[in-house]
Structure formats: C-alpha cells, structure tokens
Backbone and ligand atoms as CSV (ligand in chain L), in Angstrom:
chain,resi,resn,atom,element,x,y,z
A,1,UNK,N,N,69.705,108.270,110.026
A,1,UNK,CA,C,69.862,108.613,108.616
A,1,UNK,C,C,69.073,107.606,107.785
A,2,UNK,N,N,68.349,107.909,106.854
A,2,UNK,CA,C,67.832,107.216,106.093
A,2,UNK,C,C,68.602,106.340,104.892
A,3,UNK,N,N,67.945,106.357,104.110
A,3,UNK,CA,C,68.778,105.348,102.809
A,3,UNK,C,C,69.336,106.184,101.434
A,4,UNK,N,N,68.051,107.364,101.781
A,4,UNK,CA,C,68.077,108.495,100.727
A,4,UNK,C,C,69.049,109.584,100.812
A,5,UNK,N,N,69.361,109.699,101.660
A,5,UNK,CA,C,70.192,110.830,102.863
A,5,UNK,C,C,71.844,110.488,102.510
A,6,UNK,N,N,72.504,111.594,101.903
A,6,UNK,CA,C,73.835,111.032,101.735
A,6,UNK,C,C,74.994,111.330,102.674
A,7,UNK,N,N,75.511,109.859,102.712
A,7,UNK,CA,C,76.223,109.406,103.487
A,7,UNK,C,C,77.778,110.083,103.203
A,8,UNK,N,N,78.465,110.673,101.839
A,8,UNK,CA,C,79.422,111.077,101.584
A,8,UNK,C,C,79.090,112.347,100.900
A,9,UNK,N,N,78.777,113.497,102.147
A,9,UNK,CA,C,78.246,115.019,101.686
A,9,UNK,C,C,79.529,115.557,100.707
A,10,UNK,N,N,80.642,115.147,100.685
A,10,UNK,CA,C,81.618,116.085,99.497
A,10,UNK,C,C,81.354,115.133,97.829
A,11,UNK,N,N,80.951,114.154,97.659
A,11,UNK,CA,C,80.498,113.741,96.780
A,11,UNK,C,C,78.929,113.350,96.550
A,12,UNK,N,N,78.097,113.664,97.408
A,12,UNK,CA,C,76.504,113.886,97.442
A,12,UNK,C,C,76.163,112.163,97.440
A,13,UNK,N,N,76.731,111.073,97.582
A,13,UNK,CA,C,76.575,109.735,97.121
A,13,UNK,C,C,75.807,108.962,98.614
A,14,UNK,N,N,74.570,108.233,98.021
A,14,UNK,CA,C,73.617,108.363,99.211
A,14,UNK,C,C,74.341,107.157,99.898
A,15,UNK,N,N,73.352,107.065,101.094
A,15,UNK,CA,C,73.275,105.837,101.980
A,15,UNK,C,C,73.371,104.115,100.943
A,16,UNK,N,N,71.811,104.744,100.310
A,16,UNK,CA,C,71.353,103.677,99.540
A,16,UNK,C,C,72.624,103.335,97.970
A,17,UNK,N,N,73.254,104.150,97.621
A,17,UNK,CA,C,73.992,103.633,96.566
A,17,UNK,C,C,75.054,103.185,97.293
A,18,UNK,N,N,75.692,103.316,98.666
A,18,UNK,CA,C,76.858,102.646,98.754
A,18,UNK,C,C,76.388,101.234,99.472
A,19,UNK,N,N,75.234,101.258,99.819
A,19,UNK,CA,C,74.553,99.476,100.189
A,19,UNK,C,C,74.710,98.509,99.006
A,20,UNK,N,N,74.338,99.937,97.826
A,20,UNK,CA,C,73.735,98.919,96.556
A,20,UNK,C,C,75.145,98.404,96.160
A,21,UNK,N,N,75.969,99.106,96.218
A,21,UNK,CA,C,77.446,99.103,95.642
A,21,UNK,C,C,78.193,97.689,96.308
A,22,UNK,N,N,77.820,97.588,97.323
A,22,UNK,CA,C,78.505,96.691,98.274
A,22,UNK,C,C,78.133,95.186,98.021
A,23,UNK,N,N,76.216,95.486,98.195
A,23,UNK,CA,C,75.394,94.176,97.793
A,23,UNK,C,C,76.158,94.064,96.317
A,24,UNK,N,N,76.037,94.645,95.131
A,24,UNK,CA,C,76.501,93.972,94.011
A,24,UNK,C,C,78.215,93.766,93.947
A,25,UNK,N,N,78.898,94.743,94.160
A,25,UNK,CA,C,80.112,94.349,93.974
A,25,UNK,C,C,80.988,93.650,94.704
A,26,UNK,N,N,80.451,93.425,95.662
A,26,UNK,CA,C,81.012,92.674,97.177
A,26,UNK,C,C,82.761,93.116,97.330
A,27,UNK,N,N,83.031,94.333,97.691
A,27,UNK,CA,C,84.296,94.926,97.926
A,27,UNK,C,C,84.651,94.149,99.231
A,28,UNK,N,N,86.114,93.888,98.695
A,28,UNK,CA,C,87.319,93.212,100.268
A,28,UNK,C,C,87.481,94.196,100.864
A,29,UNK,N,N,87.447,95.155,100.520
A,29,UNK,CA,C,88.510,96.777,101.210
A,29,UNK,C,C,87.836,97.789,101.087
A,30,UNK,N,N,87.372,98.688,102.123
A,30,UNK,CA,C,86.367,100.119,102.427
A,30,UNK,C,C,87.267,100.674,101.336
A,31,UNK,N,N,88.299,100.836,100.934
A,31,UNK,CA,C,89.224,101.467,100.080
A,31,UNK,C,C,88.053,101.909,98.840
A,32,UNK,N,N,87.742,100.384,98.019
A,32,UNK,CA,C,87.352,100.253,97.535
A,32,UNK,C,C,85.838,101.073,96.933
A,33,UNK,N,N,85.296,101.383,98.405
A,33,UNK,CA,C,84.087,102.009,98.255
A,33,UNK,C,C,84.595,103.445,97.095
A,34,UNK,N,N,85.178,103.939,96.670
A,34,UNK,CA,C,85.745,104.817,96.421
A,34,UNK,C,C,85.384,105.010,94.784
A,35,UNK,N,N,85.107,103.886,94.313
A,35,UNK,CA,C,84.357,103.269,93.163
A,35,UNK,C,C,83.217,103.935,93.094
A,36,UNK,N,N,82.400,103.925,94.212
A,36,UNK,CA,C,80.904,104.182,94.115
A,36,UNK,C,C,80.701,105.642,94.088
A,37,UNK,N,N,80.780,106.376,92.982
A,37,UNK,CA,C,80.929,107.698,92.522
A,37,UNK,C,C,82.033,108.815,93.608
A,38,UNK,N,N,82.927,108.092,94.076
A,38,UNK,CA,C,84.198,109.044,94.869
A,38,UNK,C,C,83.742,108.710,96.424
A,39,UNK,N,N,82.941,108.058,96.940
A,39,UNK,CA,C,83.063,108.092,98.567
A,39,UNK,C,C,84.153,108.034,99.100
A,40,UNK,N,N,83.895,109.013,99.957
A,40,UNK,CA,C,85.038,108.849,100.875
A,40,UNK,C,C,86.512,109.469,100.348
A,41,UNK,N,N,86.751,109.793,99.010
A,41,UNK,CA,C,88.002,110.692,98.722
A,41,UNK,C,C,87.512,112.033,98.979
A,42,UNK,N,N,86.713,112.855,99.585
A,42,UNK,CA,C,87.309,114.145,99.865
A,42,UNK,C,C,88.068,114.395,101.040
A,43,UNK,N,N,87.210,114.773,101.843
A,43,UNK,CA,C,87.483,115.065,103.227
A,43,UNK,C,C,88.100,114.158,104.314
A,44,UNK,N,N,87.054,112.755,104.096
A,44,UNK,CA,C,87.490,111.690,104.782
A,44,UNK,C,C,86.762,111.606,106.128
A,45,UNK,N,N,85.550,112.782,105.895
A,45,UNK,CA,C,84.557,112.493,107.206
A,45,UNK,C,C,83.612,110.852,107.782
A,46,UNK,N,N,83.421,111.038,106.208
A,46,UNK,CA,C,82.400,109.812,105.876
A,46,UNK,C,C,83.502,108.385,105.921
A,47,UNK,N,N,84.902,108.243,105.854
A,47,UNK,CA,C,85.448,106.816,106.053
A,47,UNK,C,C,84.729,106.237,107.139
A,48,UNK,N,N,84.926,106.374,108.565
A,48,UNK,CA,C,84.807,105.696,109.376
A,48,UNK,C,C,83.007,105.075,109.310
A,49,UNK,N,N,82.202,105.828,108.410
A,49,UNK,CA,C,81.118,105.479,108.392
A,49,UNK,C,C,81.278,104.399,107.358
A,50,UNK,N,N,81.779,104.587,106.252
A,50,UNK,CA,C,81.648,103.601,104.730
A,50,UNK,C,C,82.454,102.364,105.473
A,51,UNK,N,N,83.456,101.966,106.396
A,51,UNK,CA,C,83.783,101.263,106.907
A,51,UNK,C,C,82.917,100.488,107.939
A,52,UNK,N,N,81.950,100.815,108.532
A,52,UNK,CA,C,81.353,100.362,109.318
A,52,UNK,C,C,80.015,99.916,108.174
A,53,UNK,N,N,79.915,100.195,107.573
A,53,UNK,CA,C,78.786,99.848,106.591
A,53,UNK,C,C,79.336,98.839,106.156
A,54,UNK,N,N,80.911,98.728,105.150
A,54,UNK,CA,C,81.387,97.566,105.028
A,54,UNK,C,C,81.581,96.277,105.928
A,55,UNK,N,N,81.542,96.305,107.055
A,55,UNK,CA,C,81.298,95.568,108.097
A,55,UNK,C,C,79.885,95.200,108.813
A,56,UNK,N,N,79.147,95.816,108.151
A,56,UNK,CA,C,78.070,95.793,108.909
A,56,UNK,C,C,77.403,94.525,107.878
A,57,UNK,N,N,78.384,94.772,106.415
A,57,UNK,CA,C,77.409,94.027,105.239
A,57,UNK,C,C,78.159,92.328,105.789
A,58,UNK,N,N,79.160,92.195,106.764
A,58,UNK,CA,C,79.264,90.733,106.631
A,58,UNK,C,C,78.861,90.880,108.107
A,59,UNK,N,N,77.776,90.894,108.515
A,59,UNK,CA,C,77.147,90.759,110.005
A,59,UNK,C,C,76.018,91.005,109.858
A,60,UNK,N,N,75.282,91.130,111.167
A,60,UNK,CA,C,73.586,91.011,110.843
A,60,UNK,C,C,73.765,92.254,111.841
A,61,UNK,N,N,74.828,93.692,111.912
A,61,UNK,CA,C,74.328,94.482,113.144
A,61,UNK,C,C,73.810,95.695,112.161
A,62,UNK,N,N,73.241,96.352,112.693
A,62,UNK,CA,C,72.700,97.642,112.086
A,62,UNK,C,C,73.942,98.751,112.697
A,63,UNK,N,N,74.501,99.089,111.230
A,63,UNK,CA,C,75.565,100.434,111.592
A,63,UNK,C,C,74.528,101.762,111.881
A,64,UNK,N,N,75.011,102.348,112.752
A,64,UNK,CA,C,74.339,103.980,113.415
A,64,UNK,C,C,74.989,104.943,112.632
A,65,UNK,N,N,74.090,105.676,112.324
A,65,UNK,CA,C,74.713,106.986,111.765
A,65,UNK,C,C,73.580,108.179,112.234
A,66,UNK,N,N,74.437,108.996,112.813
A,66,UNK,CA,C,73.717,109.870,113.277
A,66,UNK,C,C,72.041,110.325,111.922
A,67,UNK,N,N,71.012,111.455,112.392
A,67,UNK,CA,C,70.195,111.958,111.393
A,67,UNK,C,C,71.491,112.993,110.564
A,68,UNK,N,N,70.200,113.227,109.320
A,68,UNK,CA,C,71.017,114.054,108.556
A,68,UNK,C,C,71.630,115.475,109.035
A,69,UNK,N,N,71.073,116.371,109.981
A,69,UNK,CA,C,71.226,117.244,110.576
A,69,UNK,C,C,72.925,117.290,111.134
A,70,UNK,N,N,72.469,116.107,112.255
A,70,UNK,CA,C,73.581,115.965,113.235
A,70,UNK,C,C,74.708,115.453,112.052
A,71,UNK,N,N,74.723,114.248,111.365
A,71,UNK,CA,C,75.496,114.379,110.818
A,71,UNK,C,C,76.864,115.357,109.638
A,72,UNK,N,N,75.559,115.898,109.367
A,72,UNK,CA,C,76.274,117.610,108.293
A,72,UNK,C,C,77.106,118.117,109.498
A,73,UNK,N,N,76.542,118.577,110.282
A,73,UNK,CA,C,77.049,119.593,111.279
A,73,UNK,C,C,78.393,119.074,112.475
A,74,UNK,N,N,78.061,117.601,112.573
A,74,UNK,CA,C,79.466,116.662,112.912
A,74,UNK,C,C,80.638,116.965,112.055
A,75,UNK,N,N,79.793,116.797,110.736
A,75,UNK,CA,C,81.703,116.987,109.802
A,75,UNK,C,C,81.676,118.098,109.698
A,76,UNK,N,N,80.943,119.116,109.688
A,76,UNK,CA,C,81.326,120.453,109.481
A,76,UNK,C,C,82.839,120.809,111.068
A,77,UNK,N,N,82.452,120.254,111.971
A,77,UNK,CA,C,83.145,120.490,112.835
A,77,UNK,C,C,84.588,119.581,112.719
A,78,UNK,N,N,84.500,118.705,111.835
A,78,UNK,CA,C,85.342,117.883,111.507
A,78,UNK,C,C,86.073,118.755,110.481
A,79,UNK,N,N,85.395,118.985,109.760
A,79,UNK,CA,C,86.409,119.539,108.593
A,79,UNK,C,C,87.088,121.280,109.364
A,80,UNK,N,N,86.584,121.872,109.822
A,80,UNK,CA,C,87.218,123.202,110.774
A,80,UNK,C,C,88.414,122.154,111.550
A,81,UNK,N,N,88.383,121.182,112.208
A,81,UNK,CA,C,89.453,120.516,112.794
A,81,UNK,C,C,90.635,120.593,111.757
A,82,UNK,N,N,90.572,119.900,110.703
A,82,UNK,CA,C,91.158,119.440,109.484
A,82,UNK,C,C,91.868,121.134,109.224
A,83,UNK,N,N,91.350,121.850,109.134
A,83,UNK,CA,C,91.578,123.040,108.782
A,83,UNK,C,C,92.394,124.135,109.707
A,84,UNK,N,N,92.187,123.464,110.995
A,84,UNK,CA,C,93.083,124.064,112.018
A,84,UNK,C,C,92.041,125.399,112.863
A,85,UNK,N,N,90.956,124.966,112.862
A,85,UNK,CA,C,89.971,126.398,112.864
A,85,UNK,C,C,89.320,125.472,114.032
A,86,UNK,N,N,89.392,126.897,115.418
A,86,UNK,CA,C,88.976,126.564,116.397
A,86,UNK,C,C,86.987,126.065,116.531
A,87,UNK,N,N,86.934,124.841,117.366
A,87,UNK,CA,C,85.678,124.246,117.358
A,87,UNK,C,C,84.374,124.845,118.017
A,88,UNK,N,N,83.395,125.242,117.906
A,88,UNK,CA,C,81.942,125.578,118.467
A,88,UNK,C,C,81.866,125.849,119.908
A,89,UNK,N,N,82.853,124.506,120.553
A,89,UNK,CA,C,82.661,124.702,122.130
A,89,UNK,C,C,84.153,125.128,122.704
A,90,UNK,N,N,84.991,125.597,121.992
A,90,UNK,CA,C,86.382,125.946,122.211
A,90,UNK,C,C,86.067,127.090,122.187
L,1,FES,S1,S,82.003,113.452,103.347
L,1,FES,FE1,FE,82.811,111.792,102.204
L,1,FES,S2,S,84.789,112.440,101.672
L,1,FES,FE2,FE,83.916,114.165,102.651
C-alpha cells in the first residue's frame, strides 16, 4: 500500500494522513487515531492496521499492509463476517 492509498476505506482517510497525524500529534492510544477524520470508527477493519502503524511510529520496523486491491477485498470479506454472511471459500 502506498501513502496515498487509504488505509480506513469507511472513512476514505489515507495512509499518509494517519502518519502525518501521529508524527504531529504524537497519540498514547490507537484509540486516539480516531481524531484523524474518524479512522477506525466504522467497521473496525482498519484497527489492527492503525495500531500497528501506531507502533511502528515508536520503532524503526516497517508495518505491512497488504496492496490496495488485496486490502479492499480482505475487509470486504471481513465485513460479510461481521454481518453473518457466508465467506468466498465457504
Ligand atoms: S475501514 Fe476503517 S473503520 Fe472501516
């Protein structure tokens, strides 16, 4: 995934604004990311990612996130879970 590429598809909020969000506001708590135009309050696909980004900002590792493709189509299968709606390979 790039920088441009958003990282919280139910609020469209990219890669690059929740870096920027982090570098300036230096949040204690992924909670927090929630600030940066709603990440992470819809669905809740994108937490485990905005969390690893928050962690990634007090370390030197590079967090993975799938491309944009794989990623859409990950939570799409995520959110049918959420929904009780049988999965692609079920
Ligand atoms: S993708 Fe971020 S809350 Fe749904």
């Amino acid at each position: 995934m790039n920088d441009d590429q958003e990282l919280c598809l139910c609020f469209h909020v990219s890669r690059r604004k929740v870096m920027q969000y982090i570098r300036v506001n230096r949040p204690k708590y992924a909670s927090q990311l929630s600030e940066c135009y709603g990440a992470g309050t819809g669905c809740g696909w994108c937490r485990p990612f905005l969390r690893r980004l928050m962690e990634q900002s007090c370390s030197l590792e590079e967090t993975e996130i799938p491309n944009a493709d794989d990623y859409a189509s990950q939570r799409e299968e995520y959110r049918k879970k959420q929904r009780g709606e049988p999965r692609q390979d079920d």
